[in-house]
N, C-alpha and C positions, 0 to 999 in steps of 0.2 A: 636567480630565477629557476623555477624548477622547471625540464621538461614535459613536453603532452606527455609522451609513455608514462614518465615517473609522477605524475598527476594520477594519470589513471591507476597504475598501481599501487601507489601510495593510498591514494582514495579508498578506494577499492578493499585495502585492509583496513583504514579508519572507518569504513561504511561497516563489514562485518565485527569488525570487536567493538562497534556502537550497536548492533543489531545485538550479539552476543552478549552484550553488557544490557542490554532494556529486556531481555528472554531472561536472561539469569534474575535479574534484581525484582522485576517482574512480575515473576512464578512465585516468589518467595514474598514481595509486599503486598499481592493482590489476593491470595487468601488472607492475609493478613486483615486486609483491610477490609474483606468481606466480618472476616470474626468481629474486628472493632468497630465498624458503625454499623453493621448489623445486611441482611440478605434484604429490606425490606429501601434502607438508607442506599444499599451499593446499586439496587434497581434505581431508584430514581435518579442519582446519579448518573447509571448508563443514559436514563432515560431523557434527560437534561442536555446533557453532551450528544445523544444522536437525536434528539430534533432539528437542534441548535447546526448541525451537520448538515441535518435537510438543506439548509439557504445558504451555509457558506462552505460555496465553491467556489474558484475564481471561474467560471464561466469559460473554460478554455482560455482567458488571457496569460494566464503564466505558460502555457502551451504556445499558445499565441508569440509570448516573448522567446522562449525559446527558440521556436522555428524561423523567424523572424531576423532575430540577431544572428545567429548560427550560418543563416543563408548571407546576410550583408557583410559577416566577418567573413565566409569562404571571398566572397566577391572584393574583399577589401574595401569596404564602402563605409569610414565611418560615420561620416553624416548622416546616413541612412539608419545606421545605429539608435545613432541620438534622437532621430526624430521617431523613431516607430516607438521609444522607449516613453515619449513625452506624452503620442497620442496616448500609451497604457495606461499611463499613469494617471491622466483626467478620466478613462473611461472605468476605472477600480473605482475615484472617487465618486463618480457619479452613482455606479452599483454600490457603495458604499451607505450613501444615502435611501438610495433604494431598500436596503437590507432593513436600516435603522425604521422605515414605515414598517415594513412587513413585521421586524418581530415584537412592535409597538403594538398594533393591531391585533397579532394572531396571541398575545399575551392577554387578550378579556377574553378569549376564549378557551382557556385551559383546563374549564372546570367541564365544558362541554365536551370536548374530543377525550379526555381521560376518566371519563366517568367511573371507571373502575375501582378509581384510586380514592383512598380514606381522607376523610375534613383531613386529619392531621396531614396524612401523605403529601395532599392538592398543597396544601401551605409551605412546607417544605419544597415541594418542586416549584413552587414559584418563586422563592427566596434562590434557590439555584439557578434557575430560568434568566433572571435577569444579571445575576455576575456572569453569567458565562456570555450570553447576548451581547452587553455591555463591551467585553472584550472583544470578543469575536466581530464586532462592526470597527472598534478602531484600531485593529491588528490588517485587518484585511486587504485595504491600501499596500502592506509590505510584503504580498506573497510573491509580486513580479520579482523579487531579490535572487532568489533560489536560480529561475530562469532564465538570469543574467549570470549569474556565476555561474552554472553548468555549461552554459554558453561561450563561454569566455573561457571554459577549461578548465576553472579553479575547485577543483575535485578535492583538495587536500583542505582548502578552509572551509570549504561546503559541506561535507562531513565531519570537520572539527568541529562547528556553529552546533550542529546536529546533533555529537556526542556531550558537549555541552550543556547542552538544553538537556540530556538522559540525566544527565549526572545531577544537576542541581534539582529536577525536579524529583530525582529518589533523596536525594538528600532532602529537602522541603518536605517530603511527603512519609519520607522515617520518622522524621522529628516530629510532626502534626501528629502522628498516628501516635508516637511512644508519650507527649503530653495528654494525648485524649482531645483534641481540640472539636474532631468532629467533619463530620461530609464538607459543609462550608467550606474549611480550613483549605481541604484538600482541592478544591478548585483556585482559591486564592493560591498556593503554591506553584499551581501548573500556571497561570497567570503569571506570575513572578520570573519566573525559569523561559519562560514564552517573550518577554518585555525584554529580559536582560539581552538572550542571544538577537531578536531584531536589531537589536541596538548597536551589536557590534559587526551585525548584517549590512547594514546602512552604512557603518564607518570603514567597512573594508571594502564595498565596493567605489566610494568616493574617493578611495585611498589608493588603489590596487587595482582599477579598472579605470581604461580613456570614457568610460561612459557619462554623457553629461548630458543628462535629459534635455530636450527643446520643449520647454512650456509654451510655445510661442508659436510651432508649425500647426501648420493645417494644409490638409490636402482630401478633398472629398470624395479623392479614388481610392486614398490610401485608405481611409477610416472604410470605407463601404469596404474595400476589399479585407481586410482587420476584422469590420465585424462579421462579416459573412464565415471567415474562419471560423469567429469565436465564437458562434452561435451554433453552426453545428459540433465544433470541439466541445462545446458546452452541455451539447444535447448527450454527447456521450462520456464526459466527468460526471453530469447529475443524476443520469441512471445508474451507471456503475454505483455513487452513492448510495442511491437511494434505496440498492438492494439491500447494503446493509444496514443503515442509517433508520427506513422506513421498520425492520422489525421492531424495536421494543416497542415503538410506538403502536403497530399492529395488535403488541401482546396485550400492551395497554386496554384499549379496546376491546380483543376478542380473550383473554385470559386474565393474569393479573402479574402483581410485584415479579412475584419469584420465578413464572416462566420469562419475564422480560430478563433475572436476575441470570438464570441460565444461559440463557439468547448472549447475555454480555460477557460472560463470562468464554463464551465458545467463540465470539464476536473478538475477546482479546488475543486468544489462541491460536487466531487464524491472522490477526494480525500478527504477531511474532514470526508464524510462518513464513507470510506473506514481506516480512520484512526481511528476512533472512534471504529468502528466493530472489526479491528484487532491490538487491544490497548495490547490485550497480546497473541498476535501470537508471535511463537519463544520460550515461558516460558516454555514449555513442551519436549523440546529434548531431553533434560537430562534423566527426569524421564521418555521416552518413553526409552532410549537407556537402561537405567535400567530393564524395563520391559522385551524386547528383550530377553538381556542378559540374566536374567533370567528363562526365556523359561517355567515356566508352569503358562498353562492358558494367553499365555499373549493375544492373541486376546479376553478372557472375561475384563482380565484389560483396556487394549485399549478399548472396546464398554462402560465399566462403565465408562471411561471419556470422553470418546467420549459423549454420551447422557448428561453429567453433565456439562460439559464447552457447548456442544451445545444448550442448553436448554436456557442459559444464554448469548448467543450472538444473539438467536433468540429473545426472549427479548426487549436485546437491538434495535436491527434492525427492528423490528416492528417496535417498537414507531417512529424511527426516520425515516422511508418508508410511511407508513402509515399518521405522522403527516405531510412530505413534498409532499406528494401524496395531501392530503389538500389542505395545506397553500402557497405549494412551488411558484407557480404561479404567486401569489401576491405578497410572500416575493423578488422573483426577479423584480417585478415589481418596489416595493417600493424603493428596491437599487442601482439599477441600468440603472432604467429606461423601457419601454414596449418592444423596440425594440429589447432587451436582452428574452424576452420573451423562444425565443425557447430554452433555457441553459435549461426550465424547463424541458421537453420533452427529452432532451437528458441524463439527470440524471438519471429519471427514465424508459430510455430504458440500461443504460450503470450497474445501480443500481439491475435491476428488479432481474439477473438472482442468487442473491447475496441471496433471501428470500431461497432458498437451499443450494446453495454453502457456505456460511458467516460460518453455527453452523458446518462446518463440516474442521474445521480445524486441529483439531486432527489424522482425519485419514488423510489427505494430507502432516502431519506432519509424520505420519508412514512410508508414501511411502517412504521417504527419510531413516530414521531408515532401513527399510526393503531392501533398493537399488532400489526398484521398479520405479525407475530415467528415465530409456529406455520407458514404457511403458509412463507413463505421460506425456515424449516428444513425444513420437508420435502423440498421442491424442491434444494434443496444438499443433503440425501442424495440422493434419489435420481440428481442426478449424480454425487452420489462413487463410490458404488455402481457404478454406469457406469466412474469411473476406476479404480477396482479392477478388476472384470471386464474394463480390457483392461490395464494398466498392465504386470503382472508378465508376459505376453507381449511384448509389444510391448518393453520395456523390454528382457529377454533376447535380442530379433531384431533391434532396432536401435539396444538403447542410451540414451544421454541424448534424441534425437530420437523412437525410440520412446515414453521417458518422455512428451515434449513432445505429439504425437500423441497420446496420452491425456488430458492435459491439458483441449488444446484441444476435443477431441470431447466432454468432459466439459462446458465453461465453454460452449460454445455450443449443446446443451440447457438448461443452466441461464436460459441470456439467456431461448429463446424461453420458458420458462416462467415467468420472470419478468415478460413483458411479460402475457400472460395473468393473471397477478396485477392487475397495473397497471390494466387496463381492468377486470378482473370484479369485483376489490373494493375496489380505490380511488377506480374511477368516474372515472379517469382516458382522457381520450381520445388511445390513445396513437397511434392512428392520425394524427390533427389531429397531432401532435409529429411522426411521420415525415416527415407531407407538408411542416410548417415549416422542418424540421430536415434531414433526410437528405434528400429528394427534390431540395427548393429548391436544395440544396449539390451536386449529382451533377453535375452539366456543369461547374460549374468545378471540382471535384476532378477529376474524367477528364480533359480539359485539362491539371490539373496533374501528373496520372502520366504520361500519354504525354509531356509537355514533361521530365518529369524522365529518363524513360529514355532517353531522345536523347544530354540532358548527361550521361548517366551512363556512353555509348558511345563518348565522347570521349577520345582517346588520350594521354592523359595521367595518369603515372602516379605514383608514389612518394605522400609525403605532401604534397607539391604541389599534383598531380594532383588528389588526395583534398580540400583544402581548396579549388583553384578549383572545384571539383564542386560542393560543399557548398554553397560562396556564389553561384554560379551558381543552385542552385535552390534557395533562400530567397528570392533576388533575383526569380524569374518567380514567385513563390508570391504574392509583398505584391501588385503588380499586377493578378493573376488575384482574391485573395480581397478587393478593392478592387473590381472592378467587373464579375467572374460569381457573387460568394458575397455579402459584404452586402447587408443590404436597406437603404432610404430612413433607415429610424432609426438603425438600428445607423451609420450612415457620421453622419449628425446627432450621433451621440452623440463616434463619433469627433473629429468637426469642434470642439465641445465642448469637449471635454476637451486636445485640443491648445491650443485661443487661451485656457484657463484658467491654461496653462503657460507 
């Protein structure tokens, strides 16, 4: 049996060399795959895939299970377990069905909300429309899986399943592309790679987990109390979606193929980022619901991990803000062509608001520990709200960058309001966290951007150019966050952990 710690660390590196491994193979099959089915086939594909996003959320219940289990395992409560696990599982299938009406119904109307799009185009997007639908309602029943292993601490299969599903799905998706089979294909793959790992999601937690669903309880406080989570949990999974989910569809309508083509391509970009940044979001529920429970001092616990894990995502997300702030420009250039240009622009407007938001996942992680669920969703309406009131302009006058400039203006009220949560009713000081975290870290990041844009004016070009650039400022970054960014411990810990290897 492996320990918590070595769960977490363990994970921890199978999370980043599965983020590392879907960034790398990635970069390299998604122009790919732009040249082979064409800028016209890889929009509606995006376009297909982020409608289809629109509806399936789990509506806060894999949240729901998380926080849930997390709290009845600190409490040692496994009955309580079983049964909050069983009410989930009937109310996914219910939403389940639910789903299946809506994308039945919103499927006669495809020709009307897309107008934009060519006879040939609409035909195509509805041959894609319904494989990807099709799955996505009888996948959806299995998202509680995730939220029971993170719960349970199982970090190390949780992100094997995970790297899993990268690996067969670039393998499926090589193979499709190098016979020519075509956009189709390339959904039927991710499908395939999608089925295999549930499969063995199912089988290790029935294996590996005391978990054993109660198909059979009922408790009418429970469920009211369940759904009231899940409903405001919900309000703010489906806007967060919907920010990026609703562009291509917006492009749809107010532009056409190739800025939705853009929009997705900058839309993948930021996921890489964003998967990189939040390689071990989720590791901490546990040990926050521990803290809770135990009730003294827990907002000093919470702030000491809060600045410890934030210190080290900030970090991270420099370097990689900072270095595509650089290079991003050219690197899009080089892959995918000039015309792609704007994806750079929309990255880092979709990116930006993320140098505060990113370190501070811990206490976003608390809101849910703490139920602070109501507030959060209001706060993520009222910035959607916000992206709605500028999106379908902005969108119309500049396009995917437009779109992105909504986004961002959206996602950067949302932070400052979130931090105001953080302090007024978490009793969180999140001031103390700035001055540790941002403040402390400000001279040797500025250091690090001006030293970057120097290398990055350096005449040298192709993908040569591009790579000695890259390694040149990685290479000034270890030395700068060596000795103007770590503190005393943090380098002790380093020191550490190397002579342990």
């Amino acid at each position: 049996m492996i320990s918590r710690d070595k769960q977490v660390k363990l994970g921890a590196v199978l999370s980043y060399f599965g983020v590392f491994f879907g960034i790398v193979t990635g970069l390299i099959y998604n122009p790919w795959m732009i040249r082979t089915i064409g800028d016209a086939d890889y929009g509606l594909y995006t376009l297909a895939m982020s409608l289809i996003n629109i509806f399936v959320v789990d509506f806060g219940l894999s949240m729901a299970a998380q926080r849930f289990v997390s709290k009845y395992r600190a409490e040692n409560n496994q009955a309580a377990v079983d049964n909050i696990v069983g009410l989930l599982y009937k109310l996914y299938i219910i939403i389940t069905i639910a789903l299946f009406v809506v994308f039945t119904v919103l499927f006669f109307f495809v020709d009307a909300i897309y107008a934009k799009l060519t006879a040939e185009e609409l035909e195509k997007f509805r041959v894609l429309y319904i494989m990807v639908a099709i799955y996505s309602v009888t996948s959806f029943p299995f998202i509680i899986l995730n939220g029971i292993l993170s719960s349970y601490e199982k970090f190390v299969p949780l992100k094997t399943f995970d790297l899993i599903y990268k690996v067969l799905s670039v393998l499926l998706t090589a193979m499709a592309l190098l016979v020519g089979l075509g956009v189709y294909v390339l959904v039927v793959v991710n499908i395939i790679g999608s089925v295999t790992v549930t499969v063995l999601r199912i089988f290790y937690v029935k294996k590996y987990t005391p978990v054993r669903a109660n198909w059979s309880y009922r408790d009418s406080e429970k469920i009211k109390e369940l759904f009231g989570f899940s409903i405001w949990a919900s309000v703010s999974i489906v806007t967060a979606r919907l920010l990026l989910a609703l562009g291509p569809s917006i492009l749809g309508v107010v532009a056409g193929s190739f800025e939705i083509a853009v929009f997705g391509y900058a839309v993948s970009m930021e996921g890489y980022i964003y998967a990189f940044v939040n390689a071990i979001n989720g590791f901490f529920m546990p040990q926050l619901s521990r803290i809770n429970a135990n009730g003294e001092r827990a907002e000093e616990h919470v702030l000491d991990l809060l600045i410890t894990v934030g210190r080290f995502i900030l970090i991270l997300f420099a370097l990689i803000f900072v270095g595509f702030a650089m290079l991003g420009e050219e690197f899009i250039t080089l892959l995918v062509g000039a015309d792609y240009v704007g994806a750079y622009y929309c990255v880092l407007l979709i990116c930006g608001y993320g140098l505060i938001a990113y370190p501070q996942q811990i206490a976003n992680t608390y809101v849910v520990v703490k139920n602070r669920v109501k507030e959060r969703a209001l706060i993520s309406l009222a910035s959607f709200v916000l992206y709605i009131a500028l999106v379908f302009v902005l969108g119309k006058m500049f396009g995917a960058i437009g779109v992105s400039i909504s986004i961002f203006s959206s996602l950067a009220i949302q932070t400052l309001l979130m931090n105001i949560l953080y302090r007024v009713k978490l009793k969180i000081k999140i001031g103390k966290f700035f001055k540790a975290c941002h403040f402390k870290m400000l001279p040797g990041l500025l250091v690090f951007a001006v030293m970057s844009f120097f290398i990055s004016i350096i005449p040298i070009f192709g993908w040569l150019g591009f790579l000695v650039k890259m390694l040149l400022i990685v290479g000034v970054y270890i030395p700068i966050v060596w000795v103007l960014i770590l503190n005393k411990f943090e380098k002790e810990k380093v020191i550490k952990s190397l002579l342990r290897k």
